[in-house]
N, C-alpha and C positions, 0 to 999 in steps of 0.2 A: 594727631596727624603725622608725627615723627616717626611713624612704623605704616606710613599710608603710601603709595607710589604718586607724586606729584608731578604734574606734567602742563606746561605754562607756555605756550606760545603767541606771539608778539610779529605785526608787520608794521611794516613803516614806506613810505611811499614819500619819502622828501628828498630833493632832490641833490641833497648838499649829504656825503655819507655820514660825518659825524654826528651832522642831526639825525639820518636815519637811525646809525646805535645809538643814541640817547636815548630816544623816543622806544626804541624796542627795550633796552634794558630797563626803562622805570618802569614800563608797565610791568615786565616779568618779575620787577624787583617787589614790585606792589602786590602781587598776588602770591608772590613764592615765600613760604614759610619755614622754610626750613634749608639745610646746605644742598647746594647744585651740586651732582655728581656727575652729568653730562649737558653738555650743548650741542647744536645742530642748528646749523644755520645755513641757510640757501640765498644765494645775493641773485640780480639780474645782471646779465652781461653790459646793463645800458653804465652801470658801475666800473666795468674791466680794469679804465686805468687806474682804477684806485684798491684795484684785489690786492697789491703787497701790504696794505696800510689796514685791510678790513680786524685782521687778527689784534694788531695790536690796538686798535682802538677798544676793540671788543676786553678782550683780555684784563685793560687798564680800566674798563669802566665794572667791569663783574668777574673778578677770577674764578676763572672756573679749570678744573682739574683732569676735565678732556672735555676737547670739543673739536668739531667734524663739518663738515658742509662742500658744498660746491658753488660752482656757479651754473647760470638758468637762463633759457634765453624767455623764458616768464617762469612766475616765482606764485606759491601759495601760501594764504598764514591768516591769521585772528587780524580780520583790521577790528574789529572791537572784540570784547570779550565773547558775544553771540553771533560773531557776523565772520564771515569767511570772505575770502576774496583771491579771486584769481588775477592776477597783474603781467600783462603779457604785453612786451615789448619795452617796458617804461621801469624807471629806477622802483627797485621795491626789493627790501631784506626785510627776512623771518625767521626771526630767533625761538627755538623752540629749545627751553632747559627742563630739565628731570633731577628730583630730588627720586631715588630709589634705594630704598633702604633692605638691606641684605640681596644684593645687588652687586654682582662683580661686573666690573666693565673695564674691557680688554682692549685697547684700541690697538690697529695695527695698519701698518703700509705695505704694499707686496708691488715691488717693482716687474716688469714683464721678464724680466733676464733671469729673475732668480726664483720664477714659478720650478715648480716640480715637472717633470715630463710625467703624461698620463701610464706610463708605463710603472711610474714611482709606486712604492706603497704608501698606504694610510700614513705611516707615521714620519713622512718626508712631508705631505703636508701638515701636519698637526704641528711640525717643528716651525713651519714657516710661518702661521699662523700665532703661537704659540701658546693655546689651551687646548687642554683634554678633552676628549673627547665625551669622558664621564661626568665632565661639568656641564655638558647638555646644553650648551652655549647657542643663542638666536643670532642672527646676524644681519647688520645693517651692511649694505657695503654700497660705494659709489664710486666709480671708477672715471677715466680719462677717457672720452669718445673716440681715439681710435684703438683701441686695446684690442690688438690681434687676438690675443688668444683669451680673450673673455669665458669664450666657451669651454676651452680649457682650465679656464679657473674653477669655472659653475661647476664642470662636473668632478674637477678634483675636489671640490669643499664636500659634493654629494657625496662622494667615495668617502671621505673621511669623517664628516658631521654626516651619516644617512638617516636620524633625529632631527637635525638641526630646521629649522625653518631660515630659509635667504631671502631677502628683498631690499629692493635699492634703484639706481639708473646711472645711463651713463651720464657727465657732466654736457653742458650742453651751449650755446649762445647764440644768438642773433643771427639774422642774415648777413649781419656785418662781418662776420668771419667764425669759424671753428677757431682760430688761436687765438681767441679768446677765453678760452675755455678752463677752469679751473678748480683744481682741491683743495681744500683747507685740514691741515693736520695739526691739533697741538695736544700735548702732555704738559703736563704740569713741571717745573724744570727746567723744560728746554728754551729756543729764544724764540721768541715771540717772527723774529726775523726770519727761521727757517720752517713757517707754516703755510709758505703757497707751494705748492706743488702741483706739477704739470703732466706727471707719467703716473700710470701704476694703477691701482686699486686702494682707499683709504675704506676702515668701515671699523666697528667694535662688535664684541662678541660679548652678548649681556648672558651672564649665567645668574642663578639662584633663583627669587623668587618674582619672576616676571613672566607671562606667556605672551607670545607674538604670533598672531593669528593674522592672514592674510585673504584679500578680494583681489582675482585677477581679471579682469574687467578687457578680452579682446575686442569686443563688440562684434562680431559678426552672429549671422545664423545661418542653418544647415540646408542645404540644398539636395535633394534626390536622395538614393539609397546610399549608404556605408557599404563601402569596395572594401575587399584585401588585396594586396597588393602581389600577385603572383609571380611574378619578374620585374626587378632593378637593381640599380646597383649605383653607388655615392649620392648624386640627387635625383639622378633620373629612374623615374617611372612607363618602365616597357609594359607590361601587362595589368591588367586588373578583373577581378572576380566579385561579385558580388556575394555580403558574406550571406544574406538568405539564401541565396541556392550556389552552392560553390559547386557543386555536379559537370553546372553550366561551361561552357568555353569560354575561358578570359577572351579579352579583348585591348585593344590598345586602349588607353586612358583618351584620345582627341578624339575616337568614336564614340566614346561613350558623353562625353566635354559637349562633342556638339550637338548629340539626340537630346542630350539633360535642357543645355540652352533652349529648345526648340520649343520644348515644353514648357516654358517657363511663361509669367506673365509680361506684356509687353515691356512692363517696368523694369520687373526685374531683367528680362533681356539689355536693356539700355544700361542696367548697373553692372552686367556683366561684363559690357566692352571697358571697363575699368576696374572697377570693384572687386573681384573674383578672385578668392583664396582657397588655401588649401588647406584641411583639418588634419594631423595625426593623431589617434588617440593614444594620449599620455601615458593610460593604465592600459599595458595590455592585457590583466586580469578582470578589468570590470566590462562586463557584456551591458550591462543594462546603462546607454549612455545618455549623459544629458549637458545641459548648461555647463559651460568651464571643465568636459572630459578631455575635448580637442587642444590640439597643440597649433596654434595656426602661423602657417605659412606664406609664404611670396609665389606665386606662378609667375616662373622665371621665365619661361619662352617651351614653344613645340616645335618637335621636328615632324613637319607636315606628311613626310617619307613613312617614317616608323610609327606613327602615328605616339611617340613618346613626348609627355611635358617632363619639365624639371620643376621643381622646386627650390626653397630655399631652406632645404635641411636636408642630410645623408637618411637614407631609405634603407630598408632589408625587406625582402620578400617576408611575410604573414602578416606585416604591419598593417592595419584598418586605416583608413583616410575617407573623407567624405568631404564632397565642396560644399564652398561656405560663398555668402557676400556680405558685403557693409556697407551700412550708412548711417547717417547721424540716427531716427528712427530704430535702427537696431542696434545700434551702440548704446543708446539709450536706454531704450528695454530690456540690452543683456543685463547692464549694470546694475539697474532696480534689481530684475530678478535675483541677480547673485547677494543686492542688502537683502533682500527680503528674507532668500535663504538663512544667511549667515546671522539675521536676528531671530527668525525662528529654531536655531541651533542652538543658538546664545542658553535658553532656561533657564536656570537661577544660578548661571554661574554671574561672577563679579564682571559689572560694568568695565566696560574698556576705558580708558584714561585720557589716550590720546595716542594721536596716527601719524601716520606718514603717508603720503600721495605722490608716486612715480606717475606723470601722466607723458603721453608722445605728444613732441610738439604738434604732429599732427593733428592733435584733437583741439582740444578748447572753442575759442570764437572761431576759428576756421572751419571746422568741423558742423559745428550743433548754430550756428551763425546769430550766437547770443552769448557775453560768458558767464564764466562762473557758474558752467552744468554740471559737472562734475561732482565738484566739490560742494555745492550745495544740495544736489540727492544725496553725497553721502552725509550731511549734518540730518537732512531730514528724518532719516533713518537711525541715524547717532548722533541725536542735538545737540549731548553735555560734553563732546570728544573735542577736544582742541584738533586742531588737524595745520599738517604744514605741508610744504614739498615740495617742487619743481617740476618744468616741461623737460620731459628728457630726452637724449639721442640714440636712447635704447632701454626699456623697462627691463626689471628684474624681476621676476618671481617665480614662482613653482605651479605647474598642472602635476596633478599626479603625485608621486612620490621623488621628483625629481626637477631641479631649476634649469630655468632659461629665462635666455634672454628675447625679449618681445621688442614688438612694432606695433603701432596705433592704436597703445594698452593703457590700462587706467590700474598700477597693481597700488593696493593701497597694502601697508603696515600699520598693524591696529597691535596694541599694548594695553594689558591687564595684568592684574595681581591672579595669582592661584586661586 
C-alpha cells in the first residue's frame, strides 16, 4: 500500500470544535496507513469564532506537513466510511488527508497586490507560484470571496500552466456575514499561529504521479438555435447571427430574446422571467457542441432602445452563445449526464481515490428542496471515492482548454494514480 495513493476523509458534526477534530482525526488515523503528506479541511462558518484555534488543534492532534482548507457556509465529507453528507448551516468539519507517494506537493499563498499584471510573462508567474512548469503541476486552489482580480489569477495560471488542470472555490459563510469568511494555510515549521488567513489565494500544486480529472456541473440546458455574435463590445451584445445561416441579417439579441421566449412552453416561459442565462462556448474550435461546451453566464439587464443585453463576461464579435435556463430538474440531469460521461471515459484506467466538491451555495437543499443531491449522485456513480468539499461563493473550474470562475456550479476534483 506504501507506493498506492491514499485518500481518507472524515466529518464531524459536534458541536464543541475540539470534539469535532477528535472525532475526525481517529477515524482518519484508523484507516490511514501510511505517512500524511497533505490535508484539507473545510469547517462551517457556524465555527467562525473559533477559526484561530482550528489549526492548532488539528496540527497537535495529527501533524501533518501541509495542510489547506477554508471556511463554508455548508460543508461536505464521509459521515461514515459509505455515507456522504451534506451539512448546510450547522457545525460540521471535514478533514480529508492523502498519503501520495512520488508526489510533490507545493503549497503556496498569492496575496492580491503581488499578482502579476496580465501583461506579465509566463515566467513572472511561475516565480510567484513557484514551480515549473515541466513539473506539470494540478492545482487546488481556494481563494477569499472578495478577490477582485480572481479572473486575473485563472487566467494568469492558464498562461503559465496551459497543461495544468485548476479547481477549487471561493471561501464562503452564512448569512450571518462574509467576514466570516476564512483560509487556512500551514507548512511544516512555521507557527501553528500564523495559519488563518483572510486575503489572497491559498492552494498546492501536486506534481509527479497523480492525475486530477474534473465534472463541471452548471446545470442549465439549451434553448433555441446558437447565434454568433456579430457586434459588441466589453459585455454588451449589439448584434447577433445565427450560425446555420449567417448569410441572413443579424439582428439585436432582445428581438431575437423575445421571439425565442414566445415560443417556448408555458413552463419554460414562467422560468424565464427568472431563470434565464447566457452560454458562450468555451472551445471555439469545437463545432459539434454538447453538454459542459458552454461557458454560462448572468443576463445582466437590456437596453430596450438598442435592443442590446449584457452579460456577465467580456464579449468579441465571432463568439457563439446560445440561451440557456435552470432548474433543480436540469441541474440535476446535467450532472448525471456529465457522471455518466466521465464513467464511460473512465475504461480501464485506475479507479479515482477521492475528490473534492466545489458546490454554489446556491444549490444544495434550496435548490433540489432535499439535501444531499449532489453528492450523493456523485457516490452513485463513484461509490469507493471518498469525497469532501464545501458550499462556495464562487466555483472554480475549467470548460474548454481554459478556467473560470462559475455561479450555481457543482465542479468536482476527482484524483487518481496514472
Amino acid at each position: 500500500m506504501a507506493n498506492q495513493i491514499q485518500w481518507i476523509n472524515a466529518l464531524s458534526t459536534r458541536a464543541s470544535l475540539e470534539a469535532a477534530v477528535k472525532e475526525v482525526v481517529g477515524r482518519v488515523q484508523q484507516s490511514l496507513s501510511a505517512q500524511p503528506d497533505l490535508g484539507i479541511v473545510f469547517i462551517s462558518s457556524a465555527y467562525a469564532s473559533d477559526y484561530p484555534r482550528l489549526v492548532p488543534l488539528l496540527i497537535e492532534e495529527l501533524p501533518l506537513p501541509v495542510l489547506i482548507g477554508c471556511g463554508g457556509g455548508g460543508i461536505v465529507g464521509m459521515n461514515e466510511p459509505t455515507q456522504v453528507l451534506e451539512v448546510e448551516g450547522n457545525p460540521a468539519l471535514s478533514l480529508s488527508v492523502a498519503h501520495l507517494p512520488e508526489v510533490t506537493v507545493q503549497p503556496f499563498h498569492l496575496l492580491e497586490e503581488d499578482l502579476p499584471d496580465l501583461d506579465s510573462p509566463p515566467d513572472a508567474w511561475v516565480n510567484a507560484v513557484g514551480i515549473s512548469p515541466e513539473a506539470q503541476p494540478q492545482f487546488i486552489l481556494l481563494s477569499a470571496p472578495f478577490l477582485t482580480k480572481i479572473n486575473d489569477l485563472l487566467a494568469g495560471l492558464d498562461f503559465a500552466y496551459p497543461e495544468s488542470v485548476k479547481v477549487g472555490g471561493l471561501a464562503s459563510a452564512t448569512a450571518m456575514g462574509m467576514n466570516q469568511s476564512a483560509l487556512f494555510y500551514y507548512t511544516q515549521g512555521m507557527s501553528v499561529t500564523d495559519s488563518l488567513r483572510r486575503e489572497g489565494t491559498i492552494g498546492v500544486a501536486l506534481s509527479g504521479k497523480i492525475v486530477l480529472e474534473t465534472i463541471v456541473a452548471q446545470g442549465c440546458r439549451p434553448i433555441g438555435p446558437v447565434y454568433q455574435i456579430a457586434q459588441g463590445e466589453k459585455n454588451i451584445v449589439v448584434e447577433l447571427a445565427e450560425v446555420e445561416d449567417l448569410q441572413a441579417s443579424s439582428r439585436p439579441p432582445l428581438t431575437i430574446l423575445q421571439e425565442l421566449i414566445q415560443s417556448l412552453s408555458e413552463g419554460d416561459r414562467q422560468l424565464a422571467q427568472h431563470s434565464l442565462f447566457v452560454g458562450i462556448v468555451g472551445d471555439e474550435f469545437k463545432f459539434e457542441l454538447g453538454q459542459g461546451d458552454f461557458l454560462i453566464r448572468n443576463l445582466l439587464g437590456v437596453d430596450p432602445k438598442l435592443g442590446a443585453i449584457a452579460i456577465g463576461d467580456h464579449v468579441r464579435p465571432g463568439q457563439r452563445l446560445q440561451f440557456h435556463l435552470r432548474d433543480a430538474k436540469t441541474s440535476a440531469e446535467d450532472l448525471q449526464l456529465l457522471l455518466q460521461r466521465y464513467q464511460q471515459q473512465q475504461g480501464a484506467s485506475p479507479s479515482p481515490v477521492g475528490a473534492l466538491m466545489f458546490s454554489c451555495l446556491g444549490r444544495g437543499e434550496s435548490l433540489y428542496g432535499k439535501p444531499n443531491f449532489d453528492s450523493v449522485l456523485f457516490r452513485d456513480y463513484l461509490e469507493d471515492v471518498q469525497l469532501s468539499g464545501f458550499f462556495c461563493n464562487g466555483e472554480i473550474g475549467p470548460v474548454g482548454s481554459r478556467t473560470f470562475l462559475h455561479g450555481y456550479t457543482s465542479a468536482f476534483g476527482i484524483f487518481r494514480q496514472p
